[in-house]
Every structure is written in C-alpha cells, then in structure tokens.
C-alpha positions in Angstrom: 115.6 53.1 71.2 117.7 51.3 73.6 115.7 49.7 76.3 117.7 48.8 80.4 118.3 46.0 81.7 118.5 44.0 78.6 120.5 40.9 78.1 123.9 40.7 75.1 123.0 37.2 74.9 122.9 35.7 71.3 119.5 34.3 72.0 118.2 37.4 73.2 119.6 38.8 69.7 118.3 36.9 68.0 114.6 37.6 69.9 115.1 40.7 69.0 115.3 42.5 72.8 118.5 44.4 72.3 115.9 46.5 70.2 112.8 48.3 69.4 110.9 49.2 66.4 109.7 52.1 67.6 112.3 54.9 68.0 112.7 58.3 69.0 111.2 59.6 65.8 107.9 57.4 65.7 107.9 59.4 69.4 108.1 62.8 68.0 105.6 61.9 65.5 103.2 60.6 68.1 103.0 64.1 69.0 102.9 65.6 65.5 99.6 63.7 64.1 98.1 64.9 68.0 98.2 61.9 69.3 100.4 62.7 72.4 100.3 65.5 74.6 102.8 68.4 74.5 105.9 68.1 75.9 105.3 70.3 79.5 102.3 67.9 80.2 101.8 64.6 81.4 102.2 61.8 80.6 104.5 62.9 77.1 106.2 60.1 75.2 110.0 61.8 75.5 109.5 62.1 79.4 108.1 58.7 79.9 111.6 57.8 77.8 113.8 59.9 79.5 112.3 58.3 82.7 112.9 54.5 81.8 115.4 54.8 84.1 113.9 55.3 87.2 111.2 53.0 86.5 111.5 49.5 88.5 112.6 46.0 86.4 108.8 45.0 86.2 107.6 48.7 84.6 108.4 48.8 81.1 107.6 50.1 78.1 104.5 52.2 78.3 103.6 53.4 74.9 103.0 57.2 74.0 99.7 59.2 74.4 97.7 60.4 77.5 97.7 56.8 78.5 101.7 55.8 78.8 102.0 56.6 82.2 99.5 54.2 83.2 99.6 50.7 82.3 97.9 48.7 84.0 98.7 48.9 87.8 101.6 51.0 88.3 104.6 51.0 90.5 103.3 54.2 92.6 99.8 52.4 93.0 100.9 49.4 94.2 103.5 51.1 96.4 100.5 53.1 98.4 98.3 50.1 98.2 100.1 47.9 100.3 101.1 50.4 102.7 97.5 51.3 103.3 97.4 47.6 104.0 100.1 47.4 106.2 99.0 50.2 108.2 101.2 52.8 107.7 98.7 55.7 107.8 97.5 54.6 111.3 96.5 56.2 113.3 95.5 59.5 111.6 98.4 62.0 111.6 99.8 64.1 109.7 96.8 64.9 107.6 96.8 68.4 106.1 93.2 69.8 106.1 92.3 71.2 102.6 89.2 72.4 104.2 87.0 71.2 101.2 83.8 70.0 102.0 81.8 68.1 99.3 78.6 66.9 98.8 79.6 63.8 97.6 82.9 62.1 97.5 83.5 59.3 94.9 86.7 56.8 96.0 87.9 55.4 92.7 87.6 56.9 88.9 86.8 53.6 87.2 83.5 52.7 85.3 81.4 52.5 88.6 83.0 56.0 90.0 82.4 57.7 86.5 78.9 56.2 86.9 78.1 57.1 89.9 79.0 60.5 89.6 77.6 60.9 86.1 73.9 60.3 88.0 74.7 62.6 90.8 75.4 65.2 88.4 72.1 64.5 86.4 70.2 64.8 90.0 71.6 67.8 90.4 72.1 67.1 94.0 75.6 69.5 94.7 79.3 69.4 94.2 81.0 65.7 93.9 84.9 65.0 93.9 86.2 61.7 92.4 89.3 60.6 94.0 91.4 58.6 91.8 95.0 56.6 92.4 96.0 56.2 88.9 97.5 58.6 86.7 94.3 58.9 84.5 90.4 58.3 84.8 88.9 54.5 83.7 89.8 51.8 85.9 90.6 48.6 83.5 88.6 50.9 80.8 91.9 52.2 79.3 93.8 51.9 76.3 97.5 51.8 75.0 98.7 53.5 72.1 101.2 52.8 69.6 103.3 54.5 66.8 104.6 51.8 64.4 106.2 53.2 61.1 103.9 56.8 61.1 100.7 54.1 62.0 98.8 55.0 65.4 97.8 52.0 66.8 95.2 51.6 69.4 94.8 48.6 72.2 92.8 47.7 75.5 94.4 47.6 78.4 91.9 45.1 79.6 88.4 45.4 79.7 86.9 45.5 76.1 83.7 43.7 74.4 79.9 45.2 74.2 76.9 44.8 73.1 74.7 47.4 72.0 71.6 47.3 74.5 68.2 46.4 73.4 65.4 48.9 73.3 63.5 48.9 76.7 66.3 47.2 78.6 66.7 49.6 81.7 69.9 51.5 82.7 71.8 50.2 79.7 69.8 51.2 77.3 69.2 54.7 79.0 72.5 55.3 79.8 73.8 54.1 76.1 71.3 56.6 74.5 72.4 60.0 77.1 75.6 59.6 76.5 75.3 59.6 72.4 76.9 56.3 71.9 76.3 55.7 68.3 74.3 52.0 67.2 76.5 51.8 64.3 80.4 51.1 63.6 82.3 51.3 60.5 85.0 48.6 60.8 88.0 48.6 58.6 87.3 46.2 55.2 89.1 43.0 54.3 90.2 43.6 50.5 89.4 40.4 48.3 92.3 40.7 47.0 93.8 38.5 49.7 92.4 35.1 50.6 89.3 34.6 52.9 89.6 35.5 56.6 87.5 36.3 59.2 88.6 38.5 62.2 87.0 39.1 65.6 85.9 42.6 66.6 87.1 42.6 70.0 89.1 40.0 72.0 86.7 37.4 73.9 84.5 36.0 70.9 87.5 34.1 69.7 89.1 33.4 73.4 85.7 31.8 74.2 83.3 29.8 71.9 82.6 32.0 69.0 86.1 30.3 67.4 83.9 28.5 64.5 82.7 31.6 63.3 86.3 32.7 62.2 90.0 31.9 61.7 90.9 30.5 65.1 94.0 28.2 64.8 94.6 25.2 68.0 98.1 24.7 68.0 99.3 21.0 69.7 102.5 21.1 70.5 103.4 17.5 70.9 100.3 14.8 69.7 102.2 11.9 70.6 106.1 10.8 71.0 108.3 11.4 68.0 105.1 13.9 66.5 105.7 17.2 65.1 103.5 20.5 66.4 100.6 20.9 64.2 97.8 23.6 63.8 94.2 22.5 63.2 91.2 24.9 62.5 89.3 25.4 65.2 85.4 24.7 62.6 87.8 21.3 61.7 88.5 20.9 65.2 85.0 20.7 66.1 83.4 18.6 63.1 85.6 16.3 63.2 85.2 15.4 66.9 89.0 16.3 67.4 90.2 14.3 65.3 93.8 13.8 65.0 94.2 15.0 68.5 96.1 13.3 71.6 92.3 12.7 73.0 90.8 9.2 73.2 87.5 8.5 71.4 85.6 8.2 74.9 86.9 12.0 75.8 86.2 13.2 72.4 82.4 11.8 72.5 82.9 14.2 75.8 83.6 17.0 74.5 80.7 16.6 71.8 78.2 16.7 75.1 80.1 19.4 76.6 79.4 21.3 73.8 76.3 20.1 72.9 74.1 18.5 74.9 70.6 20.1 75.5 70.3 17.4 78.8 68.6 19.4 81.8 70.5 17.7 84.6 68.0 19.5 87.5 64.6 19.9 87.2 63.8 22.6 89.8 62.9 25.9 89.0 65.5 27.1 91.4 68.1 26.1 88.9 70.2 29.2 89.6 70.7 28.6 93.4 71.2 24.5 92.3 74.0 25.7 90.4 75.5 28.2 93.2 75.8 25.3 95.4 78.8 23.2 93.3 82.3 24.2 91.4 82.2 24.0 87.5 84.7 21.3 87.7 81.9 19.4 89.7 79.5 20.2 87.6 81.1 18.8 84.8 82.7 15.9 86.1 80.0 14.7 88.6 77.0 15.9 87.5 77.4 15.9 83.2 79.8 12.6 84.2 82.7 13.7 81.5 86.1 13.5 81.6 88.8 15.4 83.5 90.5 16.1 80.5 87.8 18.9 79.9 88.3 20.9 82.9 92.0 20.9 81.8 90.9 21.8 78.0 88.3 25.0 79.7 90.5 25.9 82.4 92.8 28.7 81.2 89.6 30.0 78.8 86.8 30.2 82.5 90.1 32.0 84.0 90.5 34.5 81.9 87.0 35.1 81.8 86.6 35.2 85.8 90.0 34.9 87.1 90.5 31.5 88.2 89.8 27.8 87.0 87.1 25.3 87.5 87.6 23.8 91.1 86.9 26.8 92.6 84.7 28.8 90.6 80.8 28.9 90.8 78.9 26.6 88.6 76.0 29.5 88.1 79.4 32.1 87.3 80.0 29.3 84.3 76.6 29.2 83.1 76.9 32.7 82.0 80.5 32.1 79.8 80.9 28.3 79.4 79.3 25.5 77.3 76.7 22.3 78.9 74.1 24.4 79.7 72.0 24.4 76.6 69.3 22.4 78.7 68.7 25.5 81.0 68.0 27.9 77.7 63.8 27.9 77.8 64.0 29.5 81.5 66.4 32.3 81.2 68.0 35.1 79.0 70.7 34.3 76.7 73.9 33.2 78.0 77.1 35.0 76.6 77.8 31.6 74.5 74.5 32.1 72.8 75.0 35.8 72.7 78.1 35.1 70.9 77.4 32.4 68.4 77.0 33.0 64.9 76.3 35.8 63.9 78.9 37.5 67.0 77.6 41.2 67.1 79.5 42.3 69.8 82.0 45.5 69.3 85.1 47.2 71.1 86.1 50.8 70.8 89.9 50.6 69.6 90.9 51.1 73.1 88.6 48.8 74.6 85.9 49.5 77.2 88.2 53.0 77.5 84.8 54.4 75.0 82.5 54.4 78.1 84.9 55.9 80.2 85.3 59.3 78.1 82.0 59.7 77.1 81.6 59.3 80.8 84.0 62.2 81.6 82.9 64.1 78.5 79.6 64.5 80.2 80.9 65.2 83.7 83.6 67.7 82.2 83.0 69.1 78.9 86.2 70.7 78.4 87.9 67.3 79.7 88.7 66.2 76.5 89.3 68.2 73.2 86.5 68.5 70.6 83.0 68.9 70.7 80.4 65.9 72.0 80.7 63.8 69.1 82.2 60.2 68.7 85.0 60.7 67.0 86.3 63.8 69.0 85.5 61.9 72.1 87.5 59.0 71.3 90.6 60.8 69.3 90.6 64.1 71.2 93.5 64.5 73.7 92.4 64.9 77.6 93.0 68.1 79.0 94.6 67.1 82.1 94.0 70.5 83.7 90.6 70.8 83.6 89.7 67.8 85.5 90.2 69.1 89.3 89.3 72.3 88.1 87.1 73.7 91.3 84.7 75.4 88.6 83.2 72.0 87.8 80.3 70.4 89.5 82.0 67.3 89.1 86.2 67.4 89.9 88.3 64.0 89.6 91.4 64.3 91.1 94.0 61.8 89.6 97.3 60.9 91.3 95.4 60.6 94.4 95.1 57.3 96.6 92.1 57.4 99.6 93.5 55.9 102.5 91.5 56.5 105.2 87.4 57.2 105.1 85.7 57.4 108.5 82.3 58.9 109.7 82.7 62.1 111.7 81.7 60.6 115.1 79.0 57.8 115.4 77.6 56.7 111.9 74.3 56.7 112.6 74.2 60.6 114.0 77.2 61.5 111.6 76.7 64.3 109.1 80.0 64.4 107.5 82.7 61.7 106.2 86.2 62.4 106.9 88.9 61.5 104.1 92.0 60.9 104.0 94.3 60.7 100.9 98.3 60.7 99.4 98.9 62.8 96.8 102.6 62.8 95.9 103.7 61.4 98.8 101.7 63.7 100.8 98.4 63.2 103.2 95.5 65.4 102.7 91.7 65.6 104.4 88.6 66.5 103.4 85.4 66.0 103.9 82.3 65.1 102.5 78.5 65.0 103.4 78.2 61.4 101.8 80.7 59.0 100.2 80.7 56.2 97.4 83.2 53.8 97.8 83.8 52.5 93.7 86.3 50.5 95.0 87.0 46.3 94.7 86.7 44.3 98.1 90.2 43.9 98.3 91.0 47.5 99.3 87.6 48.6 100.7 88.0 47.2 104.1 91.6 48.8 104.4 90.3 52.3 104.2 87.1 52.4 105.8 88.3 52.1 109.6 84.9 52.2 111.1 83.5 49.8 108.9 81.2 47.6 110.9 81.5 43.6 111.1 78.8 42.2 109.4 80.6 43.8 105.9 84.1 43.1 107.5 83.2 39.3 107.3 81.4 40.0 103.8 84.3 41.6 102.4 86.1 38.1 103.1 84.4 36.3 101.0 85.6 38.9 98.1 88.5 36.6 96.8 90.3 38.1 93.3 92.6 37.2 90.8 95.3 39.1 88.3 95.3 39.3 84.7 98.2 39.9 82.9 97.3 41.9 79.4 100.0 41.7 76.7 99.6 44.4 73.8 102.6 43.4 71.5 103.1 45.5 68.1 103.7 44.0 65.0 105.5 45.8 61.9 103.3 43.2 59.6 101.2 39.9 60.4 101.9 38.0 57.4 103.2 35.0 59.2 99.2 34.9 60.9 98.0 35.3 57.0 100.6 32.3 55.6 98.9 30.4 58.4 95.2 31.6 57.5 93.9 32.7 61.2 93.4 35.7 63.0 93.4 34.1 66.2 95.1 31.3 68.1 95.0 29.0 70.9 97.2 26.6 72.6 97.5 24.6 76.1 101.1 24.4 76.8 103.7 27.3 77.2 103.0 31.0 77.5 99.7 31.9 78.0 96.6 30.1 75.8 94.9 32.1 73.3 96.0 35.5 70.8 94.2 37.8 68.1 94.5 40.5 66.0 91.1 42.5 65.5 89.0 44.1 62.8 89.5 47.7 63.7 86.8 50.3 64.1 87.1 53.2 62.0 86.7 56.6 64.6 87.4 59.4 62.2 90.9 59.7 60.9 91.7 56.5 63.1 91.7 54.1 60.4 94.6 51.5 60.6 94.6 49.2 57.9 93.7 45.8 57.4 96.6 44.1 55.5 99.2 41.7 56.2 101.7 43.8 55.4 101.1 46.8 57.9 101.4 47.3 61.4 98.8 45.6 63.8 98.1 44.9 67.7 99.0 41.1 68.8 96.9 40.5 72.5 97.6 38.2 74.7 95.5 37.4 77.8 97.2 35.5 80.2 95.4 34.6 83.2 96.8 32.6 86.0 95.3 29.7 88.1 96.7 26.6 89.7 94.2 23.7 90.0 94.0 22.2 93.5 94.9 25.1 95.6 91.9 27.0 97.6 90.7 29.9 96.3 93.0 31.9 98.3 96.3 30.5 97.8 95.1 30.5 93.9 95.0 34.4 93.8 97.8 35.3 96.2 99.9 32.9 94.1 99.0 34.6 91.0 99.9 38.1 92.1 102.7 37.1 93.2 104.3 35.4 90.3 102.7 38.7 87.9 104.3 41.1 90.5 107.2 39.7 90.7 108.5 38.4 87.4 110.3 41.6 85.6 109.2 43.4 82.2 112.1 41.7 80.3 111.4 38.1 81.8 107.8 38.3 80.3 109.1 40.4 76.9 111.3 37.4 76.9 108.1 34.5 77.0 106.3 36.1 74.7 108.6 36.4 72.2 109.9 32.8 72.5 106.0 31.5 72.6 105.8 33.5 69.4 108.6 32.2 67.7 107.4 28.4 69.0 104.0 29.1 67.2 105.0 30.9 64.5 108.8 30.6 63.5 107.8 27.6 61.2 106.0 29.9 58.7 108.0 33.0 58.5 107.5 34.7 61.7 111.0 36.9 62.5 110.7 38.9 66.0 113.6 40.9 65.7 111.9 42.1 62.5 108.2 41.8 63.1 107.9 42.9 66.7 107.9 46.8 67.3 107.3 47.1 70.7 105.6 45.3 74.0 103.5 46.7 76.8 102.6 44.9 79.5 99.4 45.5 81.8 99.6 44.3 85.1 96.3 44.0 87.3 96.7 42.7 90.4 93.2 42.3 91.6 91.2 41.9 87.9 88.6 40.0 88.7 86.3 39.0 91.8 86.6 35.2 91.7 82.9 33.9 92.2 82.7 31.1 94.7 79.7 28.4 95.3 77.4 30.9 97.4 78.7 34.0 96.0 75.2 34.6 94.5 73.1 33.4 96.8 74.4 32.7 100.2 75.2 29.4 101.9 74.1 27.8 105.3 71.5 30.1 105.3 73.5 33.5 105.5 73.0 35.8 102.6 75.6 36.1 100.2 78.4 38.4 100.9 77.8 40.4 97.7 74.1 41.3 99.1 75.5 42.6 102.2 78.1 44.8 100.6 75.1 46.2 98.9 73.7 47.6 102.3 74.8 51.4 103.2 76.3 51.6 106.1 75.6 55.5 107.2 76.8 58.0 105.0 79.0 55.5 102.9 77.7 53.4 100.0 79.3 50.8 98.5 79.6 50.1 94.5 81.6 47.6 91.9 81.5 45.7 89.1 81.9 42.8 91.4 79.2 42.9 92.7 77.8 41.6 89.1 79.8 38.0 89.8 80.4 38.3 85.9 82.2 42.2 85.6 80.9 44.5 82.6 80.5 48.2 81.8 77.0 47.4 82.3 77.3 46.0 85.6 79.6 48.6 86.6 77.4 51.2 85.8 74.5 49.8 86.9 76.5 49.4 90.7 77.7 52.7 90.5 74.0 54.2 90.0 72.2 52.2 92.8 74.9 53.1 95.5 74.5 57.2 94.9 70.9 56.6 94.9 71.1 55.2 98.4 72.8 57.9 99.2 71.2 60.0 97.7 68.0 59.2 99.8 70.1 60.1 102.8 71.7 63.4 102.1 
C-alpha cells in the first residue's frame, strides 16, 4: 500500500516510509476472519483506503475494523470544536427542529456518558439520547486494530489499565459485577523455550514504577564526552544506585530518598490539603531538599500520567502516581505506586479501557454489538452501527453528532425543558430534553452551555488540560527487543520517553502470540510539557505542536527514535515495521493545579462547583477525579444523573 505525501528521499528509504507492511490483502482479510465491517458500512478498511486522499497531512493511517475511522481526535471533531468556540453557531439560527423530546439527554458518549446513561436506564426513569461527536461510542476507551501477516492485532487508543475492585468497595464493585466483567484473565504464555522475560499486562506499570518487576531497559544516550549509548536494566539501575550513570554521587544518594524514604515531612492530619497547597517540583526540591536533576528524571513519566510536569502540577495529584510519599502510607489507602509494586495485578482488555465501554453499550443496546452477553462476544463481536440510534431503544446514542448549543427553555429555575442544539454532517438540528448531563471536559462545556451562570464560568477556568499523543506502531517480529532482553524501554532525550510490548489477554479466538518472531503492538506515550511556562502556555503549546506537526513528520520520529535505540542489535524498520497509527487528543487530561482539590484563599475548589447542578443541566467527568479512571468516570457519570434525577 502506497501511502501520500511521502518523501523519495534515500533516508526516508531506508526508514522504510515509501512503504507498508500491511497491504491491500491483509485489508480484505480483516474482513474475512470478521474483524471489519462489510464493505456498504462504516467505517470499512477499503473505504478508509480509498479515502486517504481526502484526509488532511496530520490524519493518517487509521487501521481496519469498527474503530479506523476514529483515531483519536479526528479532523471533523476538531473542525466543529473550534467553531463552536469561535462562535460560529451564534446566535441560534438555522436550527432544524427534529421535534424529539427526551427525558434525558446525555452530551458526550465517553465512559461518564455511557455511565450515566447505563444508571438512568436501570432507574427506569424514561427515554435518554446520548449525543456523541466521534464516529463511534468510548471517549479515550477505544482501541486500534491491526492485520499484520493474517495476525489481528489489538491496541488502546489511550486509556487502558485496571484493577479488579475489591468486594464491598461501592460503585466499582457494583458496577464491575452488573455488567458481568469476568475476575479472571487468561493471558497469552511465555514458552521456556526462549530465555527469561517478563512483560507488563497493560502500558503504565512499566512507564511508572513497577519497572523492577520486569524487563525495563534505560537507554543513555550520551554518559559523558567521547561515550557510547548504553542500556542498563532498570532492577541494575536501582541497586546499584545508578551506577555508571552521568549522575553525581550526591544526586544518586537523591534518588535513593526519592524512592525510598519513609520521612513524614508534615505532621498534620490535614496532610492532603498541605499537599494541595505546593507543585511537585516544590515538594521535592524544597520540602524533601533533593536535587533538580529529579524533577528532570520524573518529568516526562508525572506528564504522561496527568498531562504536564512538576512545576505546575499538584503535589496531592503526585502522591497518588509518584514516589517520596512512603511516610504518608499509615493514614490513607494505597497509592497507585504501592498498588503497583510487586506483585502488579493490574490488567487491560486488548483494546484498552475500550472493555468498559462495550459492556457499557451492550447493556444499553443489546443488539449493539454481535453475540450474546458474554466476554468474549462483547469484546470480538462487530458493532452494529445501525442499531444504535435506533428510536426502539430506551437508550439511543447518536454518533457523528457534535452538541453545540444547550440552553434552558426560558429562566432556569422555572424551566421545564432544555433546548439542544447539534451538527450532524454539516447540518444544525434541535431537540429537546426534560433534563441534560453534560459528560463533557471543561474545555468545551462552557462553549455550549450559553446560559451557564458565573460562578461555573469562573470554575470552568481553573479546568487547564493537556494532549497526549498515543503511538500504536506494528511490528512484523520484536526480536531486536528479545536480543536486548526487555519488553519495555525508557529514555530522556529524543522522541518521546518510554515503550512496551504487552502480555496479551486471550478473549476467545483473540490469541496473538507471544514470540519474537511474530507480529506485536510497539506503544509509545508521548506526552508534552515545557518546564517553566504557566500552566496555560504549557497546554496551549502542546496542542499546538501535536495539532500541527503532520502524520509523516511524527511516522518519521518514531521510526528514527527506533532505529537510535534499536539499530545496534538488529532492529530493520523497513522490515520490522508494518504500520503506524497515531492518536491525537487534544484535551487528554485535566492538569491538576495546587487548589484543584481543595480550594485556595478560601474559595472552594473549582472541581466542587462544577459538581453543583445548575437547573435542569448536570455536570459529569472524569476530571473531576484530579487523577482520570474508568472508575472515576463512572462514578461522575452516576452522581450527575442522580441529581437530575431528583429533579425530573
């Protein structure tokens, strides 16, 4: 398969972008082994082929399945999204009535929407509409889908990572158990017959600090003048008190307390709101006393775990993901670096946190996807597109569709209906709805609510977000990972920091296999933060460089940062690389700030006024969390229908 606007440059040759893997028969065979959709639906492979060219520099490659059209944020999304913001729906016009009237209106399809309407459905309180503006259900809870060489091969788009609830834990444990979520996984085995590895399960545990517990490689590029690149075993790494690093002994007796100090630097029981109050960066540096050089080691890993780096990022956000907290542990719940160390018991679906999103929709809309209501049809069934806006259904989700204006019919408090307004193909609907859920981040909210009131207004402010981008790259083989003994790898200079290959789960005849030999999924997180900028500039800076740099620019860095790690033991990626898709989200992550949590100067914090309905519209996100999850998610999405709920 020939892919546009590629370079004839010998380099480029030689990187292997004059050329793809995956060709027009590992297309048609997406579709044979039911892994696509048929050719008169959407989104099928050969269309999203035959459209290439219509698609703009920074869309690429999108995969086959029910999930190609929709990588990460598209083209159309982000077209609609910013002229919502620039107000080109203003005032009202133009808005054809579809003279639907719903009980409940849900704006946004992603874990909280899917939640939210998944408990108005169980109280059995009337008809709901989802409104969705990408081209299938899920929010970040998507996967992409590869054919490599007859192998389906199955990757997150970006959320991924669980933990199974505990008995008696609340709404995760309820909701786990209603929607049949099995308590076990088979994973694929690791055949003896090749030398020891360990693999992680998902794609955090080794990008945070579960990287003793299995084969996590540090690659340092330059160690001194005149030194050659060298890898060094992350459990090495770490015994040895980086030894054999650029680091002097002062910074490496730093990162020992960093990692291990059980100190409790504040002795007040309000520990929580002590830590709200400071950066991580100060925390570290003022507070713990250690070196810069730590911040600069932690930064890429906090921002791809929240969005952005140190200097701006909550100290309490950190406690939840990061290390030199270990005095704070008799007073709370396990933090996710305890959660994580050995043994890591936390799992991903092959497609991520895309798992809870269909046996979400399974539940809403039976027929939604193929199969009956077990595990394995729900995760390898193919969604029946039709039946999703069906007007049957209690619950209808209309995808393709992006809410751009929601406003109360007349005075909020006396109101009895909520208009809303929405593009659909580049056309403006209306409808309206007795109550409305806004499962939407801050950074779009305030844009389509137009009588949203002040005291959110200023709230919503405070709502500052950062992109990810996620890189699912397919490999033909991974033995140059196996010559070098890991399964996942880190570095601080070049193209993003950290990479892995998982251990995949076994879902019925979805079974890839676990050699160096066959195909595989290479991720990449790449999160983007520039120390000493405000929080602002930080996130508007990122977006704009992930926006605005094209698909081939970025095919281009990752395969040069994988021929700089891995060209000295084998690694070929005109050979070895079958195809890239890129994920682009603009607005991944809710950025914690000091107060975020718990207010500052007295006011309340912004997430706690968010949380207040404001008439017949609630409001509901992961973001609301500080650190986002399924579980959070969810557990937003429930509380703002119950609100409402009291109201209608």
């Amino acid at each position: 398969m020939s892919v546009p606007d590629r370079t004839t440059s010998k380099q480029d040759q030689l990187l292997g972008m004059d050329q793809y893997k995956i060709t027009r028969r590992d297309f048609v065979n997406s579709l044979l082994v039911g892994v696509g959709v048929a050719l008169l639906e959407m989104p099928a492979p050969i269309r999203v082929l035959a459209q290439k060219k219509q698609q703009p520099s920074w869309e690429g490659y999108g995969g086959v399945g029910d999930y190609a059209s929709s990588p990460g944020n598209t083209e159309e999304v982000t077209r609609v999204a910013h002229q919502m913001r620039d107000g080109n729906f203003d005032p009202p016009a133009n808005f054809k009535n579809t003279g639907e009237v719903y009980d409940l209106v849900i704006v946004g399809g992603g874990m909280t929407g899917l939640a939210a309407a998944y408990y108005f459905k169980k109280a059995g309180r009337g008809k709901c509409l989802v409104i969705e503006n990408h081209r299938i259900f899920g929010g970040e809870s998507k996967r992409n889908e590869f054919m490599v060489n007859g192998q389906r091969l199955i990757g997150p788009q970006a959320a991924n990572s669980f933990a199974i609830p505990e008995q008696g834990t609340g709404i995760g444990y309820e909701l786990y158990n209603e929607l049949e979520i099995p308590k076990t996984f088979d994973y694929q085995r690791w055949d003896p017959k090749f030398k020891p590895l360990k693999f992680d399960r998902e794609n955090y545990a080794s990008m945070f600090w579960c990287d003793e517990t299995m084969k996590v490689g540090y690659f340092f590029d330059k160690l001194a003048e005149g030194d050659k690149p060298r890898w060094i075993l992350a459990e090495e790494l770490w015994q040895t008190h980086l030894n054999g690093t650029k680091y002097s002994q002062q910074v490496r007796a730093d990162f020992h307390t960093w990692r291990n100090t059980t100190q409790r630097y504040y002795e007040g029981n309000d520990f929580a709101h002590w830590l709200d109050t400071m950066t991580y960066k100060d925390y570290v540096e003022k507070v713990m006393g250690l070196s810069p050089e730590i911040i600069k080691f932690v930064d890429p890993v906090i921002a791809a775990g929240v969005g952005l780096g140190s200097d701006v990022i909550s100290a309490y956000t950190a406690y939840v993901i990061m290390p030199g907290f270990k005095g704070f542990s008799g007073t709370k719940a396990k933090t996710l670096v305890e959660e994580i160390s050995p043994p890591c018991h936390w799992h991903s679906f092959p497609g991520g946190n895309d798992g809870f999103s269909r046996h979400l929709i399974k539940a809403l809309i039976p027929n939604a996807i193929q199969g009956g209501r077990n595990f394995v049809d729900i995760m390898n069934g193919r969604v029946n597109f039709g039946a999703l806006d069906d007007p049957a259904n209690l619950v209808r989700i209309r995808l393709g569709a992006t809410a751009v204006r929601v406003e109360h019919s007349g005075t909020p408090r006396s109101s009895e209906q909520v208009e809303v307004g929405y593009v659909e193909a580049g056309k403006l609907y209306r409808l309206k709805a007795r109550g409305v859920v806004m499962a939407t981040g801050g950074w779009v909210t305030p844009y389509v609510v137009k009588d949203l009131p002040s005291e959110h207004q200023d709230a919503f402010q405070e709502f500052h977000h950062a992109p990810i981008l996620v890189a699912n790259v397919a490999l033909t083989n991974w033995r140059f990972l196996y010559k070098l003994g890991y399964t996942a790898c880190r570095w601080n200079e070049g193209f993003g920091f950290h990479c892995n290959i998982r251990q995949p789960m076994i879902v019925g005849d979805y079974r890839p296999r676990l050699d160096p030999n066959q195909p595989t999924i290479l991720t990449f997180y790449v999160p983007f933060y520039y120390p000493g900028g405000t929080i602002e500039q930080q996130g508007f800076k990122g977006r704009l460089e992930m926006m605005s740099t094209s698909y081939v620019e970025y095919e281009r860095k990752i395969r040069l940062q994988m021929v700089k790690l891995f060209g000295g033991v084998g690694f070929n990626p005109r050979r070895d690389i079958a195809g890239i898709i890129l994920n682009r989200w603009g607005h991944a992550y809710v950025c914690p700030q000091p107060g975020y949590y718990f207010g500052r100067d007295g006011k309340s914090a912004p997430r706690d006024v968010v949380r207040n309905c404001f008439g017949r519209i609630a409001f509901g996100h992961s973001e609301l969390e500080g650190i986002q999850s399924w579980l959070g998610a969810a557990t937003e999405g429930r509380r703002a229908v119950e609100q409402l709920m009291e109201i209608l």
